[in-house]
Each structure stands twice: as structure tokens, then as C-alpha cells.
C-alpha positions in Angstrom: 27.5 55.3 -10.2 24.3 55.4 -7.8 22.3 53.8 -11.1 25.2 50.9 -11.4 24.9 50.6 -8.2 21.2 49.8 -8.0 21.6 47.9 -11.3 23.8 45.5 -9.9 21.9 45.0 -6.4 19.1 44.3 -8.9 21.2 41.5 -10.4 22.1 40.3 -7.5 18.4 39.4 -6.1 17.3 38.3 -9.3 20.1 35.7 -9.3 19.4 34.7 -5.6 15.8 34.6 -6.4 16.3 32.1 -9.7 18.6 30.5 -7.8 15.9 29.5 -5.2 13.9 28.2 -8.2 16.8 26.2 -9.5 16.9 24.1 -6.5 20.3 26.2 -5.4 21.5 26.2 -1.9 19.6 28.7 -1.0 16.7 26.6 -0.1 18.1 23.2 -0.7 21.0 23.0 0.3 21.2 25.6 2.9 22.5 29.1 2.3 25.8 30.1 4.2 26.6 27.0 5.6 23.2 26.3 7.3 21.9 22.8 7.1 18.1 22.8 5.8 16.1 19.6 7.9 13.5 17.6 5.7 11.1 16.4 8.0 9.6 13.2 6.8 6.5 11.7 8.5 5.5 7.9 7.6 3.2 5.2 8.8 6.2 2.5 8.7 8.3 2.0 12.5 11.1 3.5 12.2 13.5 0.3 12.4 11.5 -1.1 9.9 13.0 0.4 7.0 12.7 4.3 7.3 15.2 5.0 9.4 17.5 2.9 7.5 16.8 5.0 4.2 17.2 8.3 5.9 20.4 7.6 7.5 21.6 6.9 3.5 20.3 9.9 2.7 22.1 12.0 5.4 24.9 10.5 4.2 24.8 11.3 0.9 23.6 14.7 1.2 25.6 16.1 4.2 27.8 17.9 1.8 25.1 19.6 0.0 23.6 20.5 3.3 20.6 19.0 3.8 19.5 16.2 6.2 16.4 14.2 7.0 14.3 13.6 10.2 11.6 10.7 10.4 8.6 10.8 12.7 6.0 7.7 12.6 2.5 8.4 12.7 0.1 5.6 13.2 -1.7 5.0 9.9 -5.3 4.5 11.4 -8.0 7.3 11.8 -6.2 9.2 15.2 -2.5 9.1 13.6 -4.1 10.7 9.9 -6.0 13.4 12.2 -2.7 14.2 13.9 -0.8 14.4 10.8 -3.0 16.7 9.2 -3.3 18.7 11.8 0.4 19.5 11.6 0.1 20.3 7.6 -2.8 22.6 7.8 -1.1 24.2 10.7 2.3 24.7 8.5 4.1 23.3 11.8 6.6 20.0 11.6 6.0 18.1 8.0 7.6 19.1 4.5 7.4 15.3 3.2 4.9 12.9 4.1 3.3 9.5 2.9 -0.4 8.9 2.2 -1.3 5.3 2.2 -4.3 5.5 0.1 -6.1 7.2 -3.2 -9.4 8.3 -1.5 -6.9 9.8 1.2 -4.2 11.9 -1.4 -7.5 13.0 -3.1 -8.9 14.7 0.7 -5.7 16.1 0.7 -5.5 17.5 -2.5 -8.6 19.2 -2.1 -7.7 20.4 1.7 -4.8 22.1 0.3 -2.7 19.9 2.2 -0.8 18.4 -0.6 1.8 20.5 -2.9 1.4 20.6 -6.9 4.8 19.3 -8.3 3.9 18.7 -12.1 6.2 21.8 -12.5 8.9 20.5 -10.4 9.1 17.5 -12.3 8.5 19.3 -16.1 11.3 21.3 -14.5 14.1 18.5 -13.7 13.0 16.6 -16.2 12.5 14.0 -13.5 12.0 10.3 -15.3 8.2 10.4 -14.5 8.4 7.4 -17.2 10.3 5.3 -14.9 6.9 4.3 -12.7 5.4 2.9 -16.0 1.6 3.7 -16.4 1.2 3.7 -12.2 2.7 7.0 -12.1 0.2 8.6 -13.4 -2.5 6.9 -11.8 -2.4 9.8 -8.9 -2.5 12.5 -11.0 -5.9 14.8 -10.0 -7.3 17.0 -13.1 -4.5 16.4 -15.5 -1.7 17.2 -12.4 1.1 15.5 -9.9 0.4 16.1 -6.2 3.1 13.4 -4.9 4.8 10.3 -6.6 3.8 6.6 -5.8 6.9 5.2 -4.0 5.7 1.6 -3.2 4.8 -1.3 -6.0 1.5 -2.7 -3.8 1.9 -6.8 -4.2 0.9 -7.2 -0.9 -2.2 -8.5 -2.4 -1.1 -12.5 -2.4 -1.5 -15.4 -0.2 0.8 -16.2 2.8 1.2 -19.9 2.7 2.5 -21.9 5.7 5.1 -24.1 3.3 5.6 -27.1 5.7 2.1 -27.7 5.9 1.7 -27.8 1.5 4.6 -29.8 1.8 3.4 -32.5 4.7 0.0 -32.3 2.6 1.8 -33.2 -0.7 0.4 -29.6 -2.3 3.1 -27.9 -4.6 2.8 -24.5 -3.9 0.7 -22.7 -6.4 1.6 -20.4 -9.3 -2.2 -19.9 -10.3 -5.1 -21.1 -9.4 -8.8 -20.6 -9.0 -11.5 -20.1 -6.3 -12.5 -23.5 -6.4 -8.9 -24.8 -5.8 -8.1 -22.5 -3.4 -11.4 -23.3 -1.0 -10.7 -27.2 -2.0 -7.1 -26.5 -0.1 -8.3 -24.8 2.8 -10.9 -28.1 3.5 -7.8 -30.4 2.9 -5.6 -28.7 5.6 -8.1 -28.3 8.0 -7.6 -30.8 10.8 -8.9 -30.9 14.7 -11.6 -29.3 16.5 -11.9 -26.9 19.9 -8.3 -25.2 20.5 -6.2 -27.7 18.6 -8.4 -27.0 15.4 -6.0 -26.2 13.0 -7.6 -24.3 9.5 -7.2 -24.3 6.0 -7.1 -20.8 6.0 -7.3 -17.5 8.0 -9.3 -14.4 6.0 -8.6 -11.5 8.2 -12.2 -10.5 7.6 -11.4 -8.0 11.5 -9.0 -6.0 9.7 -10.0 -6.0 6.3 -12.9 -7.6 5.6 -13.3 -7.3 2.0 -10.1 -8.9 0.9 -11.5 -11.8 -0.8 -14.1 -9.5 -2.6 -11.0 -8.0 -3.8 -9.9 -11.0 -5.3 -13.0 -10.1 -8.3 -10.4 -7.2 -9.0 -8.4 -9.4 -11.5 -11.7 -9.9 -13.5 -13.1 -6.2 -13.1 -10.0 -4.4 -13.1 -9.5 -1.4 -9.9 -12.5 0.2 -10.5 -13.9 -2.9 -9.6 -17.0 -1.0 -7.3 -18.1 1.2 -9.9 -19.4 0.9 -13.5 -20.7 3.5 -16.2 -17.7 5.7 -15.2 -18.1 6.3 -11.7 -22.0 6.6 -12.2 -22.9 3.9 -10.1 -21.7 0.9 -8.4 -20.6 -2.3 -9.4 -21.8 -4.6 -6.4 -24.6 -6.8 -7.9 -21.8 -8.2 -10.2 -21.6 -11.9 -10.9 -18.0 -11.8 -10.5 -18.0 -10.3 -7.0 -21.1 -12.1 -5.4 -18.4 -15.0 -6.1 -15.8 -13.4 -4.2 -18.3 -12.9 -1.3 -19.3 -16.4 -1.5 -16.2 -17.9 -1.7 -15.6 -15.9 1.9 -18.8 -16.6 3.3 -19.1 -20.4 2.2 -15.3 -21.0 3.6 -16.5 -19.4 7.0 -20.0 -20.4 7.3 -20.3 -23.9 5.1 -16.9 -26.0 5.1 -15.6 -24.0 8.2 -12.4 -24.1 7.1 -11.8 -20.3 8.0 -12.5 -18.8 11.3 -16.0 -17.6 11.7 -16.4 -13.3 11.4 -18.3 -13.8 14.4 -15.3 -15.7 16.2 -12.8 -13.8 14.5 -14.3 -10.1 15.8 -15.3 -11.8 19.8 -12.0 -13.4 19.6 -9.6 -10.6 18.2 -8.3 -13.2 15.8 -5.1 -10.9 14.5 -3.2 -12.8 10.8 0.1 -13.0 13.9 -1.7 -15.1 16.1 -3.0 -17.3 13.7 -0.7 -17.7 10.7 2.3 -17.3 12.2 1.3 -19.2 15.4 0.6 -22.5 12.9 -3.0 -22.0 13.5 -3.9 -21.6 9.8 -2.4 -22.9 6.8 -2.6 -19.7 4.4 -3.9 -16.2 5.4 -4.7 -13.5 2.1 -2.6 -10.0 2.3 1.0 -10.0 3.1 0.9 -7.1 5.6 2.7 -8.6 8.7 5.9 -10.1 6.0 8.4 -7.9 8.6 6.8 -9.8 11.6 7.4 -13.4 9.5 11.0 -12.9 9.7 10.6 -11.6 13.6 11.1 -15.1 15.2 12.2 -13.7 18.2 8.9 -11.9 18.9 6.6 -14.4 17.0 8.8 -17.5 17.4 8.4 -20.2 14.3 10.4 -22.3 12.3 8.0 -23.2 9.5 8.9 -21.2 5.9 6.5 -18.7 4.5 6.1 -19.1 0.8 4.0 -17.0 -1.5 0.8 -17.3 -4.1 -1.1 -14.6 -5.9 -4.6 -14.1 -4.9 -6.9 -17.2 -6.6 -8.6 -15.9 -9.7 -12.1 -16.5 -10.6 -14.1 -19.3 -11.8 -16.4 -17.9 -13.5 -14.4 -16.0 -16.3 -10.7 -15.4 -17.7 -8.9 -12.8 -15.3 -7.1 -10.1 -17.9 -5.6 -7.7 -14.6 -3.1 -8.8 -11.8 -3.7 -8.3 -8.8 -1.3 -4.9 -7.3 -0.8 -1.6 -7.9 0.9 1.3 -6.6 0.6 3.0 -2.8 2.5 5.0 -0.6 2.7 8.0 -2.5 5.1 10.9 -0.8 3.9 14.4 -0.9 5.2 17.9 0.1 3.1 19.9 2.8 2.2 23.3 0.8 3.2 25.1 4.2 6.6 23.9 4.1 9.4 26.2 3.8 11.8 24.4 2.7 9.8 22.9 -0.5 13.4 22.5 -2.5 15.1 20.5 -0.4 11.9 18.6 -0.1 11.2 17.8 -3.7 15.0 16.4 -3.4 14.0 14.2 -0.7 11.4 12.8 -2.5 13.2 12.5 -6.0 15.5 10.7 -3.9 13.6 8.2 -1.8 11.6 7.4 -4.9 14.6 6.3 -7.3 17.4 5.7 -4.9 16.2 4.9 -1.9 13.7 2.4 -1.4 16.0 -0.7 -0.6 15.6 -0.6 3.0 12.2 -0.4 2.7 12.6 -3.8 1.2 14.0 -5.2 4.5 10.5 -4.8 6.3 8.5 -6.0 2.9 7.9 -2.6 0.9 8.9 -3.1 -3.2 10.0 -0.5 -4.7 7.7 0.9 -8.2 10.8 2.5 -9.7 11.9 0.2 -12.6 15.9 1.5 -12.1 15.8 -0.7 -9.0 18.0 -3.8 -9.2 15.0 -6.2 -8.4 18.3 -8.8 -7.6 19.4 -5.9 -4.6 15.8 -5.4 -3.7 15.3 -9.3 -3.1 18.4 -10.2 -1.0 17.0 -6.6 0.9 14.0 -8.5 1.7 15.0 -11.5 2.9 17.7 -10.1 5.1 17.4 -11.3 8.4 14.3 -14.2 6.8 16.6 -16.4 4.6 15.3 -19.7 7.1 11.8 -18.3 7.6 11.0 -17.2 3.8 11.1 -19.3 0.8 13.0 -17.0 -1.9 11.6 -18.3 -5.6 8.0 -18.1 -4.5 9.0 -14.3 -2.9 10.6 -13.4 -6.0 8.0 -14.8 -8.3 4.7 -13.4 -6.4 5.9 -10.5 -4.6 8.8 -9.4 -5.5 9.1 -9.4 -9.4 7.3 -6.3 -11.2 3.5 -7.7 -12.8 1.6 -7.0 -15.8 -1.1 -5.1 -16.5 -2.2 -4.3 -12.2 -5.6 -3.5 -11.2 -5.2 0.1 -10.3 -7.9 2.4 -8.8 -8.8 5.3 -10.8 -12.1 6.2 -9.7 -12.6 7.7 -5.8 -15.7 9.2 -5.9 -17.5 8.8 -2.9 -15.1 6.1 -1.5 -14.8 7.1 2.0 -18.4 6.6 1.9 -18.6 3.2 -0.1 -15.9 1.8 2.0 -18.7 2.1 4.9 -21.5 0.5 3.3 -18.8 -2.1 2.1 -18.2 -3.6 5.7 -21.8 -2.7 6.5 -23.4 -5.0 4.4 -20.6 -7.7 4.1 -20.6 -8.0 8.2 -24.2 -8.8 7.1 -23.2 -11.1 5.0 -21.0 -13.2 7.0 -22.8 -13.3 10.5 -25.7 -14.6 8.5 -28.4 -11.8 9.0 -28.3 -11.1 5.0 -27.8 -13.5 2.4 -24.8 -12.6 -0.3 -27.4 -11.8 -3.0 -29.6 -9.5 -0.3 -26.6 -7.8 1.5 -25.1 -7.1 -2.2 -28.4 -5.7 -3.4 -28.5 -3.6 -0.3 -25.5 -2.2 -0.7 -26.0 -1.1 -4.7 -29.1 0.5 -2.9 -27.5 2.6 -1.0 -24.3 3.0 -3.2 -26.1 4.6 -6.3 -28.5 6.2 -4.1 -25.0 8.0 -2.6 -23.3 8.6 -6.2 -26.5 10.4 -7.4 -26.0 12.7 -4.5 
């Protein structure tokens, strides 16, 4: 009797224990009643989306007893530093999102993100479903979080009543050349009342028309011979440079980077302010359909990024981001991987509201639209949204290689601030910068 006994205590355990592994209640769905919390940490305000989603998810999983919790951290150097802070200390984060592929692969290597190829070999989780980007975060052969986000915020904001006044149809494709012959064509007025073709953002991200030579070079576009050495004394994106500094510096049809940095010229304050006709990168969509906070009545319409000149352009512009991990240190790595098999496939939609397109292709892209222009429908113009920013592309420029791109991302701006205040010419700052680049990949 004592042996049956211990035989079926034995059973028992082993059952609880596969249970675990099974995803069971035990850890996902909270054992005796208990609720399990996920506690989700994002870059994204709250009532910009994220909040919306986890509310759904409560809702769908309060039966199953689990729940969601979402804390915003600021996605800039301090917020990343407080966030990992909380991982490697195992206190506060089971799902997070990581906003960049030189970032996930820090993390991987800190131990700070989990390893789910099992997880999804396991569920047989439709990994197919994110097309070719969802592999494109995979680190030596293995998944260590899931792109969530299809990145098309790489396309031209366009102030639509000012095309329109100008007689300029807004653009389905076009080239450098067009693009800068625009930007002189709506430029009008001088002093304060100037009004410019075009805004560049060069404060905030001051390589985004050298990441227009993507389309030509693909996502790797900063290195060549495999990673061996860099790619900045390319034709393609010494045209890209130009096109920024000649816009600035010759036609001054773009604010200045001098006047831009002295002047804490924001994309806000001149875009959506009617102080530029077109601004590149679609970050501050959520704040074009805030008219109560940055009041307008002019409609937004959208363009892909210009392609170049110089040769055909085989890539679109776009790939995939916010990829959601699970902290290592987190207890409750079940209900976590539910979370994110979730949010991933199901429940990305209100993310849509404040301008984030889901990669998933089981998405109704008809849903995901009339989620984005919610509370825009006078302020956005719907065909161009659905055609540039919306609708899935072909063939993205993704990132593969991130060796050494903290590091390159430095002598990036370095040289290109060189560029554009004129202390280096584009040929001189780009030779500088392959300097230095190889001279750091050799390391």
C-alpha cells in the first residue's frame, strides 16, 4: 500500500509538472483560482493604443485567469536603462517591447531576453504568418521575441491642401529629383512667414533621407562584404546625403540643421503647424489626428519615401519593429508567451488607432484601416493611408546585419552633422566616416 501510495504521489507531480509545460493553469492560468498578472512594459502612451489592447485581453482571458498590466517607459536612453534594470533585477517585467535590432541583440546577449523557439515548435504557433520578417530577429538560428509591428512609418507626410492649391497630385512614386523639385515649388515667404517645401527632421533623426538609399541597397544598406566593412562611400547614398544637404544648404527649401538644432524645430511645430509642406517619417500620425492639442484643418495624405535617381530601386522601404519579448526572470513565463501569442495575432488593432500596423497577415487590413483613422476621418486622407501605409509591401528592406551598430549609428550623426553645417563636404564627411567605420569592424 505504502508503494501505491508513493506511486501515485509520483503521478501526481509528474502531471502537475507537465502540466506547467503544457501551458495549464498552473502557471497560465493561475492554479486554484488565483489570477496570474502579465506585466507588459511599452514605449507607446498608454491611451495611445496599449491600454486599449490590454483591456481586450483582460476581457478575454478573465476566465482563464490571467490579466494584463501596462507600464510606459520612455523609449530614449534613461527609459531603456530603467527598463533593463527591472529585467536583470527579475523585479516588475514578464513582456516587454524592444524598438530596435541592435537593441534585442544587447539583450539577447545580457540574458535579458527569453529563448521561445521551443515555445513556438511547441504550439505550433503560425511563425509563417509574419512572412520572411519573422525570421529576420532570429539570433544563431533561434527566436528571442516576435516582431509585432509592420514598420511603414518610413513615408512622406504630405500637407494635401497645399499639393492641391499647388496643382501637385499627390505622388504614388517618384524620384529624388522630383521630390527636391516639389519642395522649391512650395516654398513661399521669408523671416517667420517663410513657409517650406519640406521639413527633414535632421534633430531627431538625422539620417532619414540617407535612409532613403535603402530601397537601392536593401537593409544592410551600411555594410558590404557581409558585415566586413561599411558601405558609406556608396554612390547611392552620397545621393541621399546630397539630396538632404543640397535642399538645406542650396535651394533652402528645408530648414537649415543649424536652425533646426538652435531652434528645436520638432516635425509638430512645423508640419502640423502649416510651416512645411511634407516632412519624411510618419512618427507623430497619433498627434495628426490630435486637433485639439495641435489644432489644424488641413488633411494629411501619404507618399513613400522618393527613390533614387541614379538606379532602379528592387526593395521597399519598411520592415518589421517592435518585437515583444519575455524577461528570462519572469515567473510566470506561460502566461506570458500567451500574452504575446495573443497581442501578436489578435490584438494589434488598437494599436492601429495611434498609427502602429500590424505584421500578422490574419489581420483584416479593412478593420485595421477604419482603426486608424478613428477619430482622423477629416484630418487624414484614407486612399493615400491605405495605399502607402497601411497596405502590406513587397519585398522590405530589412536589417540583418548589427555588428557594431550602436557604434556606427555614432559616427553616422558625427559625420553627417558635418556634413550639413558645412564643416565637411558630403564626399569628405562620407570618406571619414568609412574611415572610422572599417577601422571599428576590424576591431
Amino acid at each position: 500500500m505504502k508503494k501505491m501510495a508513493c506511486l501515485f504521489m509520483v503521478t501526481i507531480m509528474l502531471f502537475a509538472a507537465l502540466n506547467v509545460y503544457a501551458g495549464g493553469k498552473t502557471d497560465s492560468g493561475g492554479a486554484a483560482g488565483k489570477t496570474v498578472t502579465v506585466r507588459v512594459w511599452g514605449g507607446v502612451p498608454a491611451e495611445n493604443g496599449p491600454q486599449a489592447s490590454v483591456d481586450l485581453f483582460n476581457a478575454l482571458y478573465k476566465d482563464r485567469g490571467i490579466q494584463a498590466e501596462y507600464t510606459r517607459f520612455v523609449n530614449d536612453d534613461n527609459g531603456n536603462l530603467q527598463l533593463e534594470t527591472n529585467l536583470l533585477a527579475g523585479d516588475g517585467v514578464d513582456v516587454y517591447i524592444t524598438y530596435s535590432a541592435p537593441t534585442l541583440r544587447k539583450r539577447i546577449d545580457s540574458n535579458m531576453a527569453m529563448d521561445i523557439t521551443s515555445l513556438i515548435s511547441r504550439d505550433s504557433f503560425d511563425i509563417a504568418g509574419f512572412g520572411d520578417l519573422g525570421d529576420d530577429f532570429m539570433y544563431n538560428g533561434r527566436h528571442y521575441g516576435l516582431p509585432s509591428k509592420f514598420n511603414v512609418d518610413d513615408c512622406i507626410m504630405i500637407n494635401k491642401s497645399m499639393f492641391d492649391a499647388a496643382g501637385i497630385p499627390v505622388p504614388s512614386k517618384w524620384t529624388y529629383s522630383e521630390f527636391r523639385e516639389i519642395a522649391k515649388k512650395l516654398t513661399k515667404g521669408s523671416g517667420d512667414s517663410k513657409v517650406y517645401g519640406a521639413f527633414l527632421n535632421t534633430p531627431q533623426f538625422i539620417g532619414a533621407t540617407m535612409g532613403f538609399a535603402n530601397s537601392v541597397l536593401g537593409g544592410d544598406s551600411l555594410y558590404v562584404q557581409g558585415g566586413k566593412a561599411t558601405n558609406y562611400n556608396s554612390p547611392i547614398i552620397q545621393e541621399a546625403v546630397k539630396l538632404a544637404y543640397d535642399m538645406m544648404n542650396v535651394d533652402k527649401s528645408a530648414p537649415t540643421h543649424v536652425d533646426s538644432v538652435t531652434q528645436k524645430l520638432t516635425q509638430e511645430g512645423m508640419f502640423l503647424s502649416g510651416k512645411a509642406a511634407m516632412t519624411p517619417g510618419a512618427w507623430i500620425v497619433r498627434n495628426v489626428k490630435d486637433t485639439k492639442n495641435y489644432p489644424h484643418d488641413f488633411v494629411t495624405a501619404f507618399a513613400p519615401y522618393p527613390v533614387s535617381d541614379l538606379q532602379a530601386s528592387p526593395y521597399s522601404i519598411g520592415g518589421a519593429g517592435d518585437i515583444i519579448c519575455v524577461n528570462p526572470k519572469s515567473k510566470n513565463t506561460e502566461a506570458a508567451w500567451e500574452y504575446v501569442k495573443w497581442y501578436t495575432t489578435k490584438g494589434m488593432v488598437p494599436m492601429a488607432r495611434g498609427g502602429r500596423i500590424p505584421l500578422y497577415s490574419g489581420y483584416n487590413m479593412d478593420e485595421v484601416t477604419a482603426a486608424f483613422l478613428e477619430g482622423g476621418e477629416t484630418v487624414l486622407d484614407a486612399p493615400s493611408l491605405k495605399a502607402a501605409y497601411v497596405s502590406p509591401r513587397k519585398n522590405p528592406a530589412v536589417q540583418t546585419i548589427t555588428d557594431k551598430a550602436a557604434e556606427l549609428s555614432a559616427i553616422t550623426r558625427e559625420e553627417l552633422e558635418a556634413i550639413y553645417n558645412g564643416v565637411k563636404t558630403v564626399n569628405q564627411g562620407l570618406s571619414d566616416a568609412k574611415t572610422r567605420g572599417d577601422r571599428i569592424l576590424s576591431q
